[in-house]
Structure formats: structure tokens, C-alpha cells
Backbone atoms as SQL, in Angstrom:
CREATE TABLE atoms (id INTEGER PRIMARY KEY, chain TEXT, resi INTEGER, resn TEXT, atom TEXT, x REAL, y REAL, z REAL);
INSERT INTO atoms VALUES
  (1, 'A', 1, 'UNK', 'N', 57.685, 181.998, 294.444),
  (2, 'A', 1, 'UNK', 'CA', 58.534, 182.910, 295.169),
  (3, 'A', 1, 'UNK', 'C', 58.674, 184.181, 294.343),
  (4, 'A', 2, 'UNK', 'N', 58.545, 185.709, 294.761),
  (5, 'A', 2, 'UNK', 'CA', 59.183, 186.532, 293.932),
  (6, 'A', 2, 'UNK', 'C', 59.989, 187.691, 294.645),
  (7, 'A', 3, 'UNK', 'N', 60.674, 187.594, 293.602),
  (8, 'A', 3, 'UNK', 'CA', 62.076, 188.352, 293.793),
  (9, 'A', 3, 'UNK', 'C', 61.946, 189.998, 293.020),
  (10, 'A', 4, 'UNK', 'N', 62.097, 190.953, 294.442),
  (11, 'A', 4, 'UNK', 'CA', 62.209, 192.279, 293.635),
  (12, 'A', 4, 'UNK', 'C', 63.440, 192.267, 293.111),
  (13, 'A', 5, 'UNK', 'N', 63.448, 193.802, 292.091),
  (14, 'A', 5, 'UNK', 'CA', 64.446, 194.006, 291.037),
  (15, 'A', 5, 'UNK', 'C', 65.109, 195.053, 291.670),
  (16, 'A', 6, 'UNK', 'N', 66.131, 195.477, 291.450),
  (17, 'A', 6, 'UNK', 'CA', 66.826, 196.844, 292.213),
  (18, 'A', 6, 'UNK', 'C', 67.480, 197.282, 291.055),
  (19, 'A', 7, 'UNK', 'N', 67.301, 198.432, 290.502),
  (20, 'A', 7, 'UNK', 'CA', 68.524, 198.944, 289.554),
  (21, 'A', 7, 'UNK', 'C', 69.088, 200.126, 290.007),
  (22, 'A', 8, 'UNK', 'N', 70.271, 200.465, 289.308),
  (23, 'A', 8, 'UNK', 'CA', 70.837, 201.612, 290.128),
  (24, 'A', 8, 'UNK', 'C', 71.574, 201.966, 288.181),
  (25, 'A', 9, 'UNK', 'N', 72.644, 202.728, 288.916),
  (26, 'A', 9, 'UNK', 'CA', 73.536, 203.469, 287.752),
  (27, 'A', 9, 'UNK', 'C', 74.438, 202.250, 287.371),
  (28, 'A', 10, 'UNK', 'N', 74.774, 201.501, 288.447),
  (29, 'A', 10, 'UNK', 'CA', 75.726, 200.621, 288.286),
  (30, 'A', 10, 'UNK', 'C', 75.427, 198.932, 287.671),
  (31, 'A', 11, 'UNK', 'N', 74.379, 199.230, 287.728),
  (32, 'A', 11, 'UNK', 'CA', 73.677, 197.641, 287.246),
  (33, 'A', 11, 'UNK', 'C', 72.594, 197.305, 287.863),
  (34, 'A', 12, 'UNK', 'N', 71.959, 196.306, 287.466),
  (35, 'A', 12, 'UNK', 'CA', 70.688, 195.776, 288.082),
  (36, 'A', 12, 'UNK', 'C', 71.044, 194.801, 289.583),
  (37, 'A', 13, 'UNK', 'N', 70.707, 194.871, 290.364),
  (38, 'A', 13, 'UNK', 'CA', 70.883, 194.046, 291.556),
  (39, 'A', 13, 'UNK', 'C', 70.472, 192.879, 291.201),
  (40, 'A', 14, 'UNK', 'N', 70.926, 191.736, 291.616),
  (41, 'A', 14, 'UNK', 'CA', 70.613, 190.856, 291.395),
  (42, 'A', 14, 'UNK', 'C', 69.709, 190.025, 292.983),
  (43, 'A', 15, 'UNK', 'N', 68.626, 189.938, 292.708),
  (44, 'A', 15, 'UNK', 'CA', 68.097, 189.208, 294.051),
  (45, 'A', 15, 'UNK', 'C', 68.072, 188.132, 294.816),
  (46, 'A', 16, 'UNK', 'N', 68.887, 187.064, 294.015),
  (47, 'A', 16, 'UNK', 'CA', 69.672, 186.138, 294.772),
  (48, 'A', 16, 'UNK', 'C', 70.927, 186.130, 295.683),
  (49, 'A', 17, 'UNK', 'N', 71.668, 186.490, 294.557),
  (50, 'A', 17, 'UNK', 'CA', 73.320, 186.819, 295.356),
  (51, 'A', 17, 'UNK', 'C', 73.716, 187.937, 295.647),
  (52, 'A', 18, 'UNK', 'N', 72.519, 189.302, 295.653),
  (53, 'A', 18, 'UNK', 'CA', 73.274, 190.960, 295.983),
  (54, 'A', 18, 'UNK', 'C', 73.913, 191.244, 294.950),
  (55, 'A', 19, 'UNK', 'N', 74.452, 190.633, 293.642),
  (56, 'A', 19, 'UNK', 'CA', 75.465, 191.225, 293.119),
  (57, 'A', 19, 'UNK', 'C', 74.905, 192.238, 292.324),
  (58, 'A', 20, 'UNK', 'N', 75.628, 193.194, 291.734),
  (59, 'A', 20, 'UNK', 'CA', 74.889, 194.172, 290.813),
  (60, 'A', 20, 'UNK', 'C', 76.017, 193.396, 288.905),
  (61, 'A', 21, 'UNK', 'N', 75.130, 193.046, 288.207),
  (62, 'A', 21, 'UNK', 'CA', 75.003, 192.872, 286.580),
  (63, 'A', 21, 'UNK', 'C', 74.637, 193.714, 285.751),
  (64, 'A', 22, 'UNK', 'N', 75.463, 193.957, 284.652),
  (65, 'A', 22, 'UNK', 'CA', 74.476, 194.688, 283.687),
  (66, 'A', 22, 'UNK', 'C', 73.141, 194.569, 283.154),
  (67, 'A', 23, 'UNK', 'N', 72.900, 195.039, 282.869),
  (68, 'A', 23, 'UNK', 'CA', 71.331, 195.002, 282.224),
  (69, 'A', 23, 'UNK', 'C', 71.144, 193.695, 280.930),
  (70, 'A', 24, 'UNK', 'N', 72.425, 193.634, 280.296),
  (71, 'A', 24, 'UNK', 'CA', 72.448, 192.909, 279.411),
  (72, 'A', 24, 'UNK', 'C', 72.559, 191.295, 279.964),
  (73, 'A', 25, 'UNK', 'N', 73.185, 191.433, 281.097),
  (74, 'A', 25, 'UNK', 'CA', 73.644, 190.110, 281.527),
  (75, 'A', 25, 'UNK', 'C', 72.759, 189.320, 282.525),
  (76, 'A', 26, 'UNK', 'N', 71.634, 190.419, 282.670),
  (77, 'A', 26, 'UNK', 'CA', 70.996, 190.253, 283.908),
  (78, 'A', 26, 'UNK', 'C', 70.102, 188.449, 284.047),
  (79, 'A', 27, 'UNK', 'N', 69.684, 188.216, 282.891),
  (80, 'A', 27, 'UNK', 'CA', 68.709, 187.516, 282.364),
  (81, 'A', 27, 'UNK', 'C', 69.861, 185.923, 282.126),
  (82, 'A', 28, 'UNK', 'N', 70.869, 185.727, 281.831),
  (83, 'A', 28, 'UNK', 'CA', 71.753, 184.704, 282.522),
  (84, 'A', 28, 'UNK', 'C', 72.178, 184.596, 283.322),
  (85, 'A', 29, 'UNK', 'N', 72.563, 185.921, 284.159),
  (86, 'A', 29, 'UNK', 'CA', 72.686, 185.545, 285.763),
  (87, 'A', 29, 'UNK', 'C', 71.708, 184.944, 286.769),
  (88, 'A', 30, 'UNK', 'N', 70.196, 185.368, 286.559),
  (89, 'A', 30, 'UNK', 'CA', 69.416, 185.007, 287.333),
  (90, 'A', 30, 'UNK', 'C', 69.193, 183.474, 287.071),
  (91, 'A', 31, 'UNK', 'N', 69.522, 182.854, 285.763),
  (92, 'A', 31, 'UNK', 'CA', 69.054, 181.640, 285.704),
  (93, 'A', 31, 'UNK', 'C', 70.430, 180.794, 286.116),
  (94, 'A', 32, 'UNK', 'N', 71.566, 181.277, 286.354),
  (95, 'A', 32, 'UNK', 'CA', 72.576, 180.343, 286.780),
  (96, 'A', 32, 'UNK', 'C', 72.553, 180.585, 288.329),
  (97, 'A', 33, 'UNK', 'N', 72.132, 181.833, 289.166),
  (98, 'A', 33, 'UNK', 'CA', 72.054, 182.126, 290.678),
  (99, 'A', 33, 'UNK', 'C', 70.607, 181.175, 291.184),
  (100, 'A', 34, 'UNK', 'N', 69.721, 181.170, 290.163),
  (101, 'A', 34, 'UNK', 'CA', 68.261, 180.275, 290.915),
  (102, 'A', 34, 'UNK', 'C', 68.886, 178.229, 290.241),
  (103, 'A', 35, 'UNK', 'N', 69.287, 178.470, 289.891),
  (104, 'A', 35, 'UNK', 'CA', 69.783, 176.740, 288.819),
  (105, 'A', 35, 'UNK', 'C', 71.278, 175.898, 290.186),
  (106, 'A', 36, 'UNK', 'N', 71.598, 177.500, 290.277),
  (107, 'A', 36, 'UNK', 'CA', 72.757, 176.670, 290.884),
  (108, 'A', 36, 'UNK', 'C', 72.379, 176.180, 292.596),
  (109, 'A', 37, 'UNK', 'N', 72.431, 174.840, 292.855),
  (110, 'A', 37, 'UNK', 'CA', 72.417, 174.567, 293.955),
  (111, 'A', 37, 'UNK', 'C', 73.150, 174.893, 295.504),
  (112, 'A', 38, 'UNK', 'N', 72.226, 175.440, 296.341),
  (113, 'A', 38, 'UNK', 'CA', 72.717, 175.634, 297.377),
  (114, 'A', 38, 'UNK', 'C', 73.629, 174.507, 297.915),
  (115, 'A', 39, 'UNK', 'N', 74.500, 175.332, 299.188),
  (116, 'A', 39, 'UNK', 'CA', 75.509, 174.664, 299.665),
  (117, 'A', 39, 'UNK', 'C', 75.116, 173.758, 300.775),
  (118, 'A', 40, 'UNK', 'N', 76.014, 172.915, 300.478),
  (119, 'A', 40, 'UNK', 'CA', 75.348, 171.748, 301.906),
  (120, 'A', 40, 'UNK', 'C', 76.448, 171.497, 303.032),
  (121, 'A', 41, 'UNK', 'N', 75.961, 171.205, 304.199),
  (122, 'A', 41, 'UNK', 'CA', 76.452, 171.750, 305.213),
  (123, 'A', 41, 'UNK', 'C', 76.205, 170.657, 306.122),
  (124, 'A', 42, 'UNK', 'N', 77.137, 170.354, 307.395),
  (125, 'A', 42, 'UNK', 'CA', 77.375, 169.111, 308.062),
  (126, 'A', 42, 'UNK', 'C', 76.319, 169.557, 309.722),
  (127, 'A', 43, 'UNK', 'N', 75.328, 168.832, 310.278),
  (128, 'A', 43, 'UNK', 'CA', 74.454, 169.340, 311.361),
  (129, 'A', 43, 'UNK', 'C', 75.137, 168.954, 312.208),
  (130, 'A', 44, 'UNK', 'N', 75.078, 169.752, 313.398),
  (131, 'A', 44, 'UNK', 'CA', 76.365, 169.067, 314.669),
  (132, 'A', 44, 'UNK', 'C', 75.052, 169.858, 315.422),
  (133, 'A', 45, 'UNK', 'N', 75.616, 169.555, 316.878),
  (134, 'A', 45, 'UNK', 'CA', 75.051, 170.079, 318.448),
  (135, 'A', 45, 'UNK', 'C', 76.519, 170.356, 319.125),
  (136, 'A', 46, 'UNK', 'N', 76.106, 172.028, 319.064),
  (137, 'A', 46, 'UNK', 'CA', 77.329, 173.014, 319.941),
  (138, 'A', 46, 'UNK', 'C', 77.719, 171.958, 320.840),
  (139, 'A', 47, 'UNK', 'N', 79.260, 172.009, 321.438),
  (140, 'A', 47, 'UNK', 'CA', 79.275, 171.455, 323.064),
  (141, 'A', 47, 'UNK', 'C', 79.503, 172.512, 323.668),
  (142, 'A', 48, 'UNK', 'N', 80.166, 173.680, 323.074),
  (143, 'A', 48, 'UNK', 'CA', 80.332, 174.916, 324.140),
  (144, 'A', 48, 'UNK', 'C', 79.922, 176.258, 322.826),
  (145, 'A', 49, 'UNK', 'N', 80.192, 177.220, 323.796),
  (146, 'A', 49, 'UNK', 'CA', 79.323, 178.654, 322.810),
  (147, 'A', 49, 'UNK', 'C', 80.610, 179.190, 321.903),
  (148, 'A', 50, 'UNK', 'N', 80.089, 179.257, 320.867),
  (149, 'A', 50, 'UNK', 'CA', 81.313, 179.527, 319.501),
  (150, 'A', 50, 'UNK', 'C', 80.889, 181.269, 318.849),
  (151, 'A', 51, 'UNK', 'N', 80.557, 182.148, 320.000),
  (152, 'A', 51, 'UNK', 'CA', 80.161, 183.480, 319.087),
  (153, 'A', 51, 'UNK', 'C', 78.813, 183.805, 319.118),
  (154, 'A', 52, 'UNK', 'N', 78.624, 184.740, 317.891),
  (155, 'A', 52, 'UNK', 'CA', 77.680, 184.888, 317.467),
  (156, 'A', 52, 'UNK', 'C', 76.795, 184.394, 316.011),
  (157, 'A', 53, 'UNK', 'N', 75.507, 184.006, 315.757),
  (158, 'A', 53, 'UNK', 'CA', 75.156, 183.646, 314.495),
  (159, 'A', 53, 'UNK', 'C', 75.209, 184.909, 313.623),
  (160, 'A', 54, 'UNK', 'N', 75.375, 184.853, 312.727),
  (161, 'A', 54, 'UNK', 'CA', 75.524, 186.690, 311.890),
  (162, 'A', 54, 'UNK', 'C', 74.138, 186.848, 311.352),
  (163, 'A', 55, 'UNK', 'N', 73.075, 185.759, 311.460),
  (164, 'A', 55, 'UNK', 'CA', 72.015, 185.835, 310.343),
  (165, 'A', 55, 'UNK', 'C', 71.185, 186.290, 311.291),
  (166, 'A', 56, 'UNK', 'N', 70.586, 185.423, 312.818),
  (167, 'A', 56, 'UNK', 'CA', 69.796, 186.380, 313.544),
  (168, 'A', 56, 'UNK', 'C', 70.310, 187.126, 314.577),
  (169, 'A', 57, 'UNK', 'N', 71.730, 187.028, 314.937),
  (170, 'A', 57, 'UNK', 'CA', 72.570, 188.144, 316.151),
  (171, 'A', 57, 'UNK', 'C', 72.333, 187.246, 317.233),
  (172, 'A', 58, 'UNK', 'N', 71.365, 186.003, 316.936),
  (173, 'A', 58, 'UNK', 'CA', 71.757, 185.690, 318.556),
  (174, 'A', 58, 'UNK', 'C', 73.183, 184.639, 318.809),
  (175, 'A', 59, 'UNK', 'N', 73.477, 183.918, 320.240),
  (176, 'A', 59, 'UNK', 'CA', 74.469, 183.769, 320.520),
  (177, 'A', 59, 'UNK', 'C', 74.590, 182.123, 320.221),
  (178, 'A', 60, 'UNK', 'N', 75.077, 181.741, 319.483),
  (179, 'A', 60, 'UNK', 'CA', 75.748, 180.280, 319.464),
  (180, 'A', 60, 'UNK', 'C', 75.632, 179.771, 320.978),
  (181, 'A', 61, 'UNK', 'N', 74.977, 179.114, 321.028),
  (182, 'A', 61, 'UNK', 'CA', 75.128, 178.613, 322.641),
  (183, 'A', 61, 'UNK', 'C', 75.020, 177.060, 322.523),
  (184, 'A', 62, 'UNK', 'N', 76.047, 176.850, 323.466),
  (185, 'A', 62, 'UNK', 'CA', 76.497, 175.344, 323.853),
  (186, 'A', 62, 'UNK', 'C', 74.749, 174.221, 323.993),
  (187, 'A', 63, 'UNK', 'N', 74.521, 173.096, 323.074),
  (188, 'A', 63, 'UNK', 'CA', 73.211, 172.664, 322.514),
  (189, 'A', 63, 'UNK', 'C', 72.985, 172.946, 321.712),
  (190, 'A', 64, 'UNK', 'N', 73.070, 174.605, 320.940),
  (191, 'A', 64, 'UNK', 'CA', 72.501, 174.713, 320.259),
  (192, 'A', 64, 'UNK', 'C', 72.394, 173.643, 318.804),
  (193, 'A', 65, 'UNK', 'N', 71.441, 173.552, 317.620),
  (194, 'A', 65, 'UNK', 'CA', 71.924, 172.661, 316.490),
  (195, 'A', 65, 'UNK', 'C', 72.503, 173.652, 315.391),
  (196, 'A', 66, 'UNK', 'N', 73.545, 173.014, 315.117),
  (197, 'A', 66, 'UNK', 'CA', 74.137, 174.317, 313.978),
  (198, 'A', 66, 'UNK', 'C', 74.330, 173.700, 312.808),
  (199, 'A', 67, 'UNK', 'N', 74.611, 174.508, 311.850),
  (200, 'A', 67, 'UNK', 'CA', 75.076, 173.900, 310.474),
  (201, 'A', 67, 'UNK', 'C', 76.578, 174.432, 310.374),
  (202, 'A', 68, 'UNK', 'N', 77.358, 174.158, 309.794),
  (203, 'A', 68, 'UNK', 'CA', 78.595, 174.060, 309.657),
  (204, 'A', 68, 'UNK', 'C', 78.656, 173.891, 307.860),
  (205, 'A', 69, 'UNK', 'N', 79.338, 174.954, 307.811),
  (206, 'A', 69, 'UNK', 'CA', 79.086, 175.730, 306.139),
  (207, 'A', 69, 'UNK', 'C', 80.563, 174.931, 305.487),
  (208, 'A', 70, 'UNK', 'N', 80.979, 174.165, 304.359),
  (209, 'A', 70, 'UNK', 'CA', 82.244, 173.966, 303.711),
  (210, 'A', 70, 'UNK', 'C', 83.466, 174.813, 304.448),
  (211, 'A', 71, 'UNK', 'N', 83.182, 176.205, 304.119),
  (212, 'A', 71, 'UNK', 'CA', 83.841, 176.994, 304.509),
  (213, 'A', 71, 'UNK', 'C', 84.184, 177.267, 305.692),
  (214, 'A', 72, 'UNK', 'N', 83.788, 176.741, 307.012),
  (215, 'A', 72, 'UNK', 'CA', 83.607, 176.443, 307.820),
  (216, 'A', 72, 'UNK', 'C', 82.831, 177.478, 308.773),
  (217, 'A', 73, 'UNK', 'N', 82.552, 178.431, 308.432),
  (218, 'A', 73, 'UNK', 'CA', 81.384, 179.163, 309.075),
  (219, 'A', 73, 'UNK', 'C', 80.267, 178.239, 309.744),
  (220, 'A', 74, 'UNK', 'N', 79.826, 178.892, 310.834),
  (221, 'A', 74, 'UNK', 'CA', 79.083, 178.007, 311.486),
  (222, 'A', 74, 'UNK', 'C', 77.578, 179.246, 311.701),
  (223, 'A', 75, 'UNK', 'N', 75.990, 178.117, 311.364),
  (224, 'A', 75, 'UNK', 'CA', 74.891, 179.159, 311.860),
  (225, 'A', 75, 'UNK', 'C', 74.040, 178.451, 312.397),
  (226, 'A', 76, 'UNK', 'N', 72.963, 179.019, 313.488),
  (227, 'A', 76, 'UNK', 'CA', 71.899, 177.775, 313.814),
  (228, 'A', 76, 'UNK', 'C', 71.358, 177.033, 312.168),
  (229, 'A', 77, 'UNK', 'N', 70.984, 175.858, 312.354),
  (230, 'A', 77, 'UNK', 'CA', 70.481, 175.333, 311.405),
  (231, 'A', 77, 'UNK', 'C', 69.287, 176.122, 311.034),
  (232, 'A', 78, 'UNK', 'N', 68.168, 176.171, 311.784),
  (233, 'A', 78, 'UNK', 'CA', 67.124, 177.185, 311.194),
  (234, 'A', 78, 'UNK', 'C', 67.512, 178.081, 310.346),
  (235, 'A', 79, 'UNK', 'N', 68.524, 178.931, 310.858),
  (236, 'A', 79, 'UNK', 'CA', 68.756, 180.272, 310.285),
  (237, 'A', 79, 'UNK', 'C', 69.206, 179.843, 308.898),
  (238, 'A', 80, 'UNK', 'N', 69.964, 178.926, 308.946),
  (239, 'A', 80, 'UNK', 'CA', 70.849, 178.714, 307.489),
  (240, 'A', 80, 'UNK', 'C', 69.827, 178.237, 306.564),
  (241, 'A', 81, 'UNK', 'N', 68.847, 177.459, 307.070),
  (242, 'A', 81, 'UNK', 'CA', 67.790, 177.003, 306.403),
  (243, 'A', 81, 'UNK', 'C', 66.991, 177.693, 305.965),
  (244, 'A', 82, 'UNK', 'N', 66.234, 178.878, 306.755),
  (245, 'A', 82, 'UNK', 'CA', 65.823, 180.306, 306.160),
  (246, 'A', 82, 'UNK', 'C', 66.809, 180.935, 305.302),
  (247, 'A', 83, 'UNK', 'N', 68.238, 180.676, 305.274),
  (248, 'A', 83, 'UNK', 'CA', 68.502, 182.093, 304.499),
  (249, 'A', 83, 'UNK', 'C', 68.483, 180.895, 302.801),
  (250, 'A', 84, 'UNK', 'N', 68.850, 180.002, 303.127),
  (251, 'A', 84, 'UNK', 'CA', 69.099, 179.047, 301.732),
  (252, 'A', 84, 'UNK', 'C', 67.632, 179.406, 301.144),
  (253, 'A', 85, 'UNK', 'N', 66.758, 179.675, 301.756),
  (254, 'A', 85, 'UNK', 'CA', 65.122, 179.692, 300.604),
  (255, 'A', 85, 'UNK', 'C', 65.124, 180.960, 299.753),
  (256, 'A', 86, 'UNK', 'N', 66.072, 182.056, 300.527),
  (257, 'A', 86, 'UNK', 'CA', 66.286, 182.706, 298.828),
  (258, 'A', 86, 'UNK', 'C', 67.657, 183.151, 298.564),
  (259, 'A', 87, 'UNK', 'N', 68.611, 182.297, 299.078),
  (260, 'A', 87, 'UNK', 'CA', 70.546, 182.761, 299.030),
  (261, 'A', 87, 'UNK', 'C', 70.626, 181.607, 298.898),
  (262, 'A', 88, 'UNK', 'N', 71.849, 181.433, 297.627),
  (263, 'A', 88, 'UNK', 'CA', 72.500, 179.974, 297.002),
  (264, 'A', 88, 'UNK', 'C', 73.845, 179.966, 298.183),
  (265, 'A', 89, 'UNK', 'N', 74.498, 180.846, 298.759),
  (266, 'A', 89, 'UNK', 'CA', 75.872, 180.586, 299.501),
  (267, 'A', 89, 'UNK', 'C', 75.857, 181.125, 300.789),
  (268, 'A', 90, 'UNK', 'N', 77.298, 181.340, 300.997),
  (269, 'A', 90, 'UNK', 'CA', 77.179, 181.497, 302.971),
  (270, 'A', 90, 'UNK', 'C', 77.362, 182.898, 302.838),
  (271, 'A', 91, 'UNK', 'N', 76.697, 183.544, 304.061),
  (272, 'A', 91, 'UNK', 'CA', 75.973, 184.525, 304.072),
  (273, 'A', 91, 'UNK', 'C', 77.413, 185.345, 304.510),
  (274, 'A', 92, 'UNK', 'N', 78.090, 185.303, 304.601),
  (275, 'A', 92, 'UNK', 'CA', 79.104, 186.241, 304.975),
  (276, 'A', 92, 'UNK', 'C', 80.247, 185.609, 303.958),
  (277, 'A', 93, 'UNK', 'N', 80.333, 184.747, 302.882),
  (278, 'A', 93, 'UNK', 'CA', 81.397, 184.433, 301.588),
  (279, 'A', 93, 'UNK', 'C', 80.354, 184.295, 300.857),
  (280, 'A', 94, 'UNK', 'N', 79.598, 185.501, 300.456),
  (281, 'A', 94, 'UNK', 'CA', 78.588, 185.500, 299.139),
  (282, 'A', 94, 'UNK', 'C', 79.484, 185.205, 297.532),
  (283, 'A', 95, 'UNK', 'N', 80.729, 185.776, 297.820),
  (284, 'A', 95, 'UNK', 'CA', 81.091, 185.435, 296.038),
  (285, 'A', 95, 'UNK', 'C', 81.542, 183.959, 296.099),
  (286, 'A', 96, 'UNK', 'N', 81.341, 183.464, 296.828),
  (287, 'A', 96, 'UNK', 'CA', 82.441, 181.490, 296.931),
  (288, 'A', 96, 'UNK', 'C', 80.929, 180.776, 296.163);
């Protein structure tokens, strides 16, 4: 897998979690953001439509299969499953 680098004035981006680190710190953050295990999440089937998914915009619809985040955010399973291959947390509580 590779991960671009982003630097700015404010720190280096970090390409797991968005966050921006110093330069100094950069090189233990990346190994505790790729080390630390993603979040696991309970699979259900919608019975009625709960919104929108935030990851591809489409609509939660009643069937659909979702994942259901700790936090209780809810996304199609696909989607959550795509975003976990390069994001350790839930895509809208990135610092949890």
C-alpha cells in the first residue's frame, strides 16, 4: 500500500488519520496510526431508511447491509470496509 506525504507550515499530514504532526513526531505517529487496529463494528440489515451514508452520499435504504460503528454511526458495510483499508476510525469521529 502507499501512502502520500503532505507537508504544509503546520506539520506533516499524516496519511492515515488526516492529522497534521510535527516533523519530529512524524515517524511514531505513523507507526502507532498503521499498528493500531481498526474499529469493529456490529453487521445488521436496515428495516427502514436511516439518512444518508457520509462515505458514498448515497441513501441508507431499508435492506440495505450496514455496519454500525461503537459510536454508533451507521455506513453501508462496503463503504466502511473500503474506508478501513486505509482509515483506523469512523469517518466522521476521526480523533476517537
Amino acid at each position: 500500500m502507499f501512502y502520500s506525504i503532505y507537508v504544509c507550515d503546520i506539520g506533516i499530514k499524516c496519511p492515515v488519520c488526516s492529522k497534521f504532526v510535527l516533523p519530529d513526531d512524524i515517524e511514531c505517529h505513523l507507526v502507532m496510526c498503521l499498528t493500531r487496529p481498526r474499529l469493529s463494528y456490529n453487521e445488521d440489515v436496515l428495516s427502514d431508511s436511516k439518512g444518508e451514508c457520509v462515505i458514498c452520499l448515497e441513501e441508507l435504504s431499508a435492506g440495505d447491509t450496514i455496519a454500525r460503528l461503537p459510536c454508533l454511526c451507521i455506513y453501508h458495510k462496503g463503504c466502511i470496509d473500503q474506508w478501513f483499508e486505509v482509515n483506523r476510525s469512523c469517518p466522521e469521529h476521526p480523533g476517537d
